[in-house]
C-alpha positions, 0 to 999 in steps of 0.5 A, spaced: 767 123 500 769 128 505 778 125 503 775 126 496 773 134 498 779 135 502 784 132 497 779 137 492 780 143 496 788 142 497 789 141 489 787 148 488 791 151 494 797 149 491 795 151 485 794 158 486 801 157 491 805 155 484 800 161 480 803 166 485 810 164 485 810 164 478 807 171 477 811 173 483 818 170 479 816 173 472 814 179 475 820 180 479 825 178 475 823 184 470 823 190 475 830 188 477 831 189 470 828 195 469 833 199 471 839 197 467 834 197 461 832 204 455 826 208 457 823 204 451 825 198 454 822 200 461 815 201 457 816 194 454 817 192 462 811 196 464 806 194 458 808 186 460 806 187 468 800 190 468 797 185 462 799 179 467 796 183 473 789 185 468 790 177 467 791 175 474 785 180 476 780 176 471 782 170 473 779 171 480 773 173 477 770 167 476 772 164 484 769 170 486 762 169 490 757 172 484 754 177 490 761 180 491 764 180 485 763 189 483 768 190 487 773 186 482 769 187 476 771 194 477 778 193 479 779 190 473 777 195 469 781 200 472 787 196 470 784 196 463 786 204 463 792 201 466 793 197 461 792 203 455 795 208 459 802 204 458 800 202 450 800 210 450 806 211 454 810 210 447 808 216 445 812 220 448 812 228 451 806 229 445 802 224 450 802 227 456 796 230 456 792 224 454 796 220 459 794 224 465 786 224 463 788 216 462 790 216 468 785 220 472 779 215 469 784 209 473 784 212 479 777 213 478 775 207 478 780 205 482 777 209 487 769 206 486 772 199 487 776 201 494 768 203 496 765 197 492 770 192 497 769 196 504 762 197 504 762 189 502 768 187 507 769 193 511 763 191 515 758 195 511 761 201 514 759 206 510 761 212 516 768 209 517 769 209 509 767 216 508 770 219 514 777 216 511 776 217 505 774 226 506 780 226 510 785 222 506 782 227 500 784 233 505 789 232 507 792 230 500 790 237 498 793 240 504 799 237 503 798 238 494 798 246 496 804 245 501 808 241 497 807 241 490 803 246 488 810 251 488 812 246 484 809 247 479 808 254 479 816 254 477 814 249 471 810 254 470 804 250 469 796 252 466 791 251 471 787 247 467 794 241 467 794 243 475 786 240 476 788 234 470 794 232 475 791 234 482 785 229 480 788 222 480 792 225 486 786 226 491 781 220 488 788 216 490 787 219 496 780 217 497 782 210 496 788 210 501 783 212 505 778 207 505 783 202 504 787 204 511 779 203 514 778 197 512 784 195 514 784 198 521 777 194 522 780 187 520 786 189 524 791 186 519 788 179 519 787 179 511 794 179 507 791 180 499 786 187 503 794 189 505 797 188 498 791 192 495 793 197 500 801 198 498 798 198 490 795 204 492 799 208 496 806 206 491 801 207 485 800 215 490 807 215 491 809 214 484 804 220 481 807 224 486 815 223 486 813 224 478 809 231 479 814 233 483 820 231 478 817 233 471 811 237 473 806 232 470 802 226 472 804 223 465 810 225 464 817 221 462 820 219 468 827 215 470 827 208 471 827 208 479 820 213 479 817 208 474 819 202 480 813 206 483 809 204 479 810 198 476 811 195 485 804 197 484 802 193 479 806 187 482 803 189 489 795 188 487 796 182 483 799 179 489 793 181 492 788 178 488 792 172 487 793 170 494 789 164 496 784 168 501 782 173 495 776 170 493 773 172 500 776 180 500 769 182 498 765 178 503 760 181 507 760 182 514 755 185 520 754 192 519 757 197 526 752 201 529 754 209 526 752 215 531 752 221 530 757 225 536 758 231 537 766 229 535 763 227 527 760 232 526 766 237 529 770 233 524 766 233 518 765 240 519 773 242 519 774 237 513 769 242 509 772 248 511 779 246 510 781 247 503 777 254 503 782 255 509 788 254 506 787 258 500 784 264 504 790 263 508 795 263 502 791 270 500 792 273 507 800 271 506 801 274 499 800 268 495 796 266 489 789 261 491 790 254 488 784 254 485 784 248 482 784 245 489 779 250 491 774 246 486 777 240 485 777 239 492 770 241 493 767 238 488 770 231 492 769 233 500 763 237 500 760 232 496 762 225 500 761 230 507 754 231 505 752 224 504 755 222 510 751 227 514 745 224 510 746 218 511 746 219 519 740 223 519 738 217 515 739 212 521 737 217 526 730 217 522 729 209 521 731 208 529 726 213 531 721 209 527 724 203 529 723 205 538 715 207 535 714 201 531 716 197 538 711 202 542 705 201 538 706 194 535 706 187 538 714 184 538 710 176 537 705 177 531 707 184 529 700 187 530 698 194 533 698 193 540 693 195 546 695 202 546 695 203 538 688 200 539 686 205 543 688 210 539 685 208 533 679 207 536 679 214 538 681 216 532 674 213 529 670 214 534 672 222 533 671 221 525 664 218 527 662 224 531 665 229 525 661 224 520 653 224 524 653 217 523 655 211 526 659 206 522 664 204 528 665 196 529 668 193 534 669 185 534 673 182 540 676 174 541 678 170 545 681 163 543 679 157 546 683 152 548 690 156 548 691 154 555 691 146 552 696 147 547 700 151 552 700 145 556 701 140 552 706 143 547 709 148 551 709 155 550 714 155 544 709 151 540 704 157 543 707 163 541 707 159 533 700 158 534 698 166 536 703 167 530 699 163 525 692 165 528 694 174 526 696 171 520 690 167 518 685 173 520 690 178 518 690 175 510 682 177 510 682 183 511 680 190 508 685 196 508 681 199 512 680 193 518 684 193 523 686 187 527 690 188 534 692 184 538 690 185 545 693 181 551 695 173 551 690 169 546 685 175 545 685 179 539 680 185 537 678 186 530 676 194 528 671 196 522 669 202 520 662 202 515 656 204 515 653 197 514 654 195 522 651 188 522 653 187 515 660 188 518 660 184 524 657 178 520 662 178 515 668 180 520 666 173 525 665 169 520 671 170 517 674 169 524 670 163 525 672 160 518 679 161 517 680 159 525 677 152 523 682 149 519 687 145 523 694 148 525 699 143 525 704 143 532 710 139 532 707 134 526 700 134 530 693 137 527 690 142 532 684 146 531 683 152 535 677 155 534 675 163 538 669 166 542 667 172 538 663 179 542 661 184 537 658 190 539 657 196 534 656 203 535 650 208 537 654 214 537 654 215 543 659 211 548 667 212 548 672 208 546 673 204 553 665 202 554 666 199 547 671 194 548 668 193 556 662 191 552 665 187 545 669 184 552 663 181 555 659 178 549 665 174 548 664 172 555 657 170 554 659 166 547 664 163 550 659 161 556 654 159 552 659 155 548 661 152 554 654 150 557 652 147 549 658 142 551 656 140 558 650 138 556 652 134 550 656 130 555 
C-alpha cells in the first residue's frame, strides 16, 4: 500500500514537472518571437500567453486545499480581466481609456489575492502585511510624483486620465509590498511564492516604462515594453504550476503583533507623506499632484487605520485575556476564590440595597478524590475535577454561580428569595449529577460530595458565609463517615 501511495505521489510529481516545461516551452518560445513580429502579432502573442497562464491557474484550483483556495480563486479572476484587457488591446489608441479601467480592476483583484495568500501564508500576519503594503503604496506615490507625474504634465494629461494611471500604479505597489513580506517571512524557502513576486514587480515595471513612453497605462507600447508584461504572465503561471503551489496558501502560526513606539512612528510618517510631498511641491512653485493627493489617501489612510485598529484590538483581547487568567481557574475554566469573593460582596450589597435576604451559599468537598488521585494519578485527577464543573455547571441557572474554591472543593452561589428552596434544589442536583460513575482509564468511578449550605440572615459578611457553608460541609462529611463505621 504505502509502494502504492509513493508510486502514486511520484506519477503526479512528474506530471506537474513535463505540464511545467511544457508551459515553460510554449511560452518561451513566443516571447522570443515577439520582438520580430507586428504589433498585431505581438496582441496574438499576448492573448495566447495570458489564456495558457488563466488555464494554468485553474488547473491548480482543484489541488488546492478547499480552506486555501480564495487567494487562487481571486487570482484567476484578476487573470480573466487580463485576459479581457488583451482582447481590447486590438483596438487600438480609441481603447485607451477602457484599457487603463481594465487594467485598474486587475491589479485590484490582484491586489486582494496578494492579501488573501499572506494572511493564509504569511503567518496571519496582518500587521506585517499591512506595513509592507502602506509603504510599498508611498513610496510609489513618492516616486509617481518624482518621476512620472512631469511626464505626464508635458503630454499634457487630464487629472482624470492621471488618477485612472496612478491607480494600477499604487495597488501594484501594495501587492509588491505584501508579497516581499511574505517573502521575507519564508526566507526564500517557497519558489512559486518568488515567481508570483517577479510577476508582480514585471507587471509594475512594465506599467511604469509604459506611462513614462506614452503617457497612458493602456497605450500602444513597442515589443521590448510589451516583454514586461507578457514575463509577468510566464512568471505567475510558472508559479502556480510549480509542484509546491497547491500548498502557497497554507496557513501558519500566527506572530505576536505590538504596538512600539517605532509602528507607530512609522504609520504616522506614511500618513503624512503624500500631504508632505504636495504641500512641498506648492512651497517650490509647482502644481499639487492632486490625484496622488487623494488616491494616495484614499489607500494609505485607510490601511493605517486598520492597522492602528487592529492592535488596539489585540491590546484589548490581551488585557481581557491577563483578567480572565486572574479571576478564573486555569484547570476547569471556573471563577476562582477571588472572583467568589467578589461576587459574593457584589450579592450581599445588593441584599442589603434590596431589605431582604436572598443570598445562598452551598459549599462542597468530594470524597474520595484523594483515592483517585492515589490510584490513577494526578492526571487522571485533574480529568475528574474537569468532569465534576462540568456536570454541576450544566445544571445551573443564569444567575448561579459556581467557583471552584481550592483542590476538590467548589462553592455553588444563588440568589433567591426562596433560600431553603434554593438550597434543596442546588444539593440535590449536586448529589444527582455527581451519582453517575466517571470513567477513568477504561474504569467506572463514582464520586460523590459533602454539601454545607448556609443561608443569609442579612446580617453576616461574605467571610463569615464561607466559614460556616465550610463547616457544615465538615459535619455532613463527619457524619457521612461515622454512618460508614458503623455499617462496617
Amino acid at each position: 500500500m504505502l509502494k502504492s501511495v509513493g508510486t502514486v505521489s511520484k506519477a503526479h510529481h512528474v506530471t506537474h514537472r513535463l505540464g511545467l516545461s511544457a508551459y515553460l516551452c510554449a511560452t518561451g518560445a513566443m516571447v522570443l518571437t515577439m520582438p520580430f513580429t507586428s504589433l498585431t502579432g505581438r496582441h496574438v502573442i499576448m492573448l495566447l500567453v495570458s489564456l495558457l497562464t488563466g488555464a494554468a491557474v485553474l488547473r491548480v484550483i482543484p489541488r488546492v486545499p478547499r480552506e486555501d483556495r480564495t487567494p487562487a480563486i481571486l487570482l484567476a479572476t484578476a487573470t480573466g480581466w487580463l485576459v479581457l484587457n488583451n482582447l481590447i488591446a486590438f483596438g487600438g489608441d480609441a481603447v485607451t481609456r477602457i484599457l487603463d479601467l481594465v487594467v485598474t480592476i486587475s491589479n485590484g483583484i490582484m491586489l486582494a489575492a496578494a492579501v488573501a495568500l499572506v494572511l493564509r501564508r504569511g503567518r496571519n500576519d496582518v500587521g506585517g502585511l499591512l506595513d509592507g503594503t502602506v509603504f510599498a503604496v508611498v513610496a510609489a506615490g513618492l516616486t509617481w510624483t518624482a518621476v512620472l507625474m512631469p511626464r505626464l504634465e508635458t503630454e499634457g494629461v487630464g487629472r482624470l486620465s492621471e488618477m485612472t494611471m496612478l491607480a494600477p500604479v499604487l495597488l501594484l505597489a501594495g501587492v509588491l509590498g505584501a508579497l516581499l513580506r511574505l517573502v521575507f517571512l519564508n526566507r526564500g524557502h517557497s519558489v512559486p511564492l518568488l515567481f508570483f513576486s517577479g510577476a508582480v514587480l514585471l507587471e509594475l515595471s512594465g506599467d511604469v516604462v509604459t506611462i513614462i513612453a506614452t503617457g497612458s497605462v493602456g497605450g500602444q507600447s513597442t515589443a521590448w515594453r510589451q516583454l514586461f508584461f507578457v514575463m509577468a504572465y510566464v512568471f505567475l503561471g510558472l508559479a502556480v504550476l510549480h509542484p509546491d503551489a497547491p500548498q502557497l496558501a497554507a496557513a501558519g502560526p500566527a506572530p505576536q503583533d505590538r504596538l512600539t513606539t517605532g509602528r507607530l512612528v512609522f504609520l504616522g510618517s506614511m500618513v503624512a507623506a503624500v500631504p508632505l510631498m504636495t504641500a512641498l511641491r506648492e512651497m517650490i512653485g509647482l502644481a499639487a499632484d492632486v490625484p496622488l493627493l487623494l488616491v494616495g489617501n484614499l489607500l494609505v489612510v485607510p490601511l493605517v487605520m486598520v492597522r492602528v485598529g487592529r492592535l488596539a484590538r489585540q491590546r484589548e483581547r490581551a488585557e481581557q485575556r491577563l483578567r480572565h487568567q486572574a479571576t478564573h481557574d486555569v484547570l476547569t475554566g471556573l471563577p476562582n476564590r477571588a472572583e467568589l469573593w467578589a461576587r459574593l460582596d457584589a450579592a450581599l450589597s445588593r441584599e442589603e440595597a434590596a431589605g431582604r435576604p436572598s443570598v445562598v451559599l452551598l459549599f462542597c468537598d468530594l470524597n474520595g478524590f484523594k483515592q483517585v488521585n492515589d490510584r490513577f494519578g494526578h492526571l487522571a485527577g485533574d480529568r475528574l475535577l474537569v468532569e465534576v464543573a462540568t456536570r454541576i455547571g450544566a445544571g445551573l441557572r443564569s444567575g448561579d454561580t459556581l467557583a471552584r474554591y481550592g483542590g476538590d472543593e467548589f462553592v455553588l452561589l444563588c440568589e433567591e428569595p426562596a433560600q431553603a428552596e434554593a438550597a434543596e434544589r442546588l444539593a440535590s442536583h449536586v448529589r444527582t449529577v455527581l451519582g453517575e460513575p466517571v470513567l477513568i482509564d477504561g474504569e467506572a468511578v463514582t464520586v460523590g460530595a459533602s454539601v454545607g449550605a448556609v443561608l443569609s440572615d442579612g446580617r453576616r459578611g461574605a467571610d463569615e458565609l464561607i466559614r460556616s457553608a465550610d463547616h457544615a460541609m465538615y459535619l455532613e462529611k463527619e457524619a457521612l463517615a461515622e454512618a460508614r463505621r458503623v455499617a462496617a
